[in-house]
C-alpha positions in Angstrom: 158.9 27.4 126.9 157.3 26.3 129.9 156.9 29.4 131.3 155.6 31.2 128.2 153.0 28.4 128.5 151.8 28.9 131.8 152.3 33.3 131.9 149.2 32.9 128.8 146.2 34.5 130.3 143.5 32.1 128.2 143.5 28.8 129.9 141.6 27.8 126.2 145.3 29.0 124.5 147.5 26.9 126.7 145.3 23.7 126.3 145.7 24.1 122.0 149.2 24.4 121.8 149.7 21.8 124.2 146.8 19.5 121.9 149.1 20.9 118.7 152.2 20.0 120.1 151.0 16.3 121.6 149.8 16.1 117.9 153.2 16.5 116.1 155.0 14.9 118.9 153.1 11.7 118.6 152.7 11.3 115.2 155.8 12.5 113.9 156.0 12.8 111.1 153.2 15.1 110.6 152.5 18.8 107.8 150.4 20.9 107.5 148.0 22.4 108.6 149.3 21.5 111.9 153.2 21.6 111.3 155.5 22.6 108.0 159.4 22.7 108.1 160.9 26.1 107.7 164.4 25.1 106.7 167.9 23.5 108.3 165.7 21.0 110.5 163.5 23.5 112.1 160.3 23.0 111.9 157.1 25.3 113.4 153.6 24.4 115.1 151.1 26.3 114.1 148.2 27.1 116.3 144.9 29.0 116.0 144.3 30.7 119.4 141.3 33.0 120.0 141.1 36.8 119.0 142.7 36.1 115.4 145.7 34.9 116.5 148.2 32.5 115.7 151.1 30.6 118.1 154.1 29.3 116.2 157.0 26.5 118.4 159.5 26.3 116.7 161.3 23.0 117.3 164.0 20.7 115.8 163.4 16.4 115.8 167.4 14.9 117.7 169.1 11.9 116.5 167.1 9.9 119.1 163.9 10.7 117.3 162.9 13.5 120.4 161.2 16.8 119.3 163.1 19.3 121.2 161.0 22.8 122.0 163.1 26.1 120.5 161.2 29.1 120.6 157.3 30.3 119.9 156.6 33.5 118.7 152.9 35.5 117.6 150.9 36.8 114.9 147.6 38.2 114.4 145.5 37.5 111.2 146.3 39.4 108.6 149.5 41.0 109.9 153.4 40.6 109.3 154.9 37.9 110.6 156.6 40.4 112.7 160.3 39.1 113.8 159.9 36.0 112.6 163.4 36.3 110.8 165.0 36.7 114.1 162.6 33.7 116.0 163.9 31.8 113.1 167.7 32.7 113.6 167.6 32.2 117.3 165.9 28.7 116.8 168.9 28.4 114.7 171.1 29.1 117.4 169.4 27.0 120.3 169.3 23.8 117.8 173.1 23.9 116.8 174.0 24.7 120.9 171.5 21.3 121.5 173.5 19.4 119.4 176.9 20.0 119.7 176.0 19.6 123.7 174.9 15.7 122.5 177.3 14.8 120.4 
């Protein structure tokens, strides 16, 4: 995720997902329009960026009350989600691995 941050070529994108994120992470719990749950304890930021586009993190909330970073994928306005199926599914994947590694 950290990388993803820093490779975005707007400085303005990187500093609203990071405000977005602080925003959920702070006061959990938070909705929408900032934050909805998608299903199975993943939940998504949403952020408006620039050029009619839109950043989703997904991210899961640990037993020890931590919001742990999945995946991010993009949409523009008006389009298809794209892959957001398969963002979902890996999120998924990186939240059960995350836990069964704390348990």
């Amino acid at each position: 995720m950290r990388e993803w941050l820093k490779s975005l070529t707007h400085p303005e994108d990187r500093k609203r997902i990071g405000v977005d994120i602080a925003t959920v992470e702070f006061g959990w719990p938070i909705g929408m329009p900032v934050c909805r749950s998608l299903s199975g304890g993943v939940y998504e930021v949403r952020t408006n960026l620039e050029h009619n586009r839109i950043a989703r993190v997904l991210f899961y909330i640990d037993r020890g009350g931590r919001m742990v970073l999945l995946t991010r994928t993009w949409n523009s306005l008006g389009v298809e989600r794209g892959n957001m199926k398969g963002d979902f599914d890996e999120a998924q994947e990186k939240r059960e691995g995350f836990q069964s590694q704390r348990v």
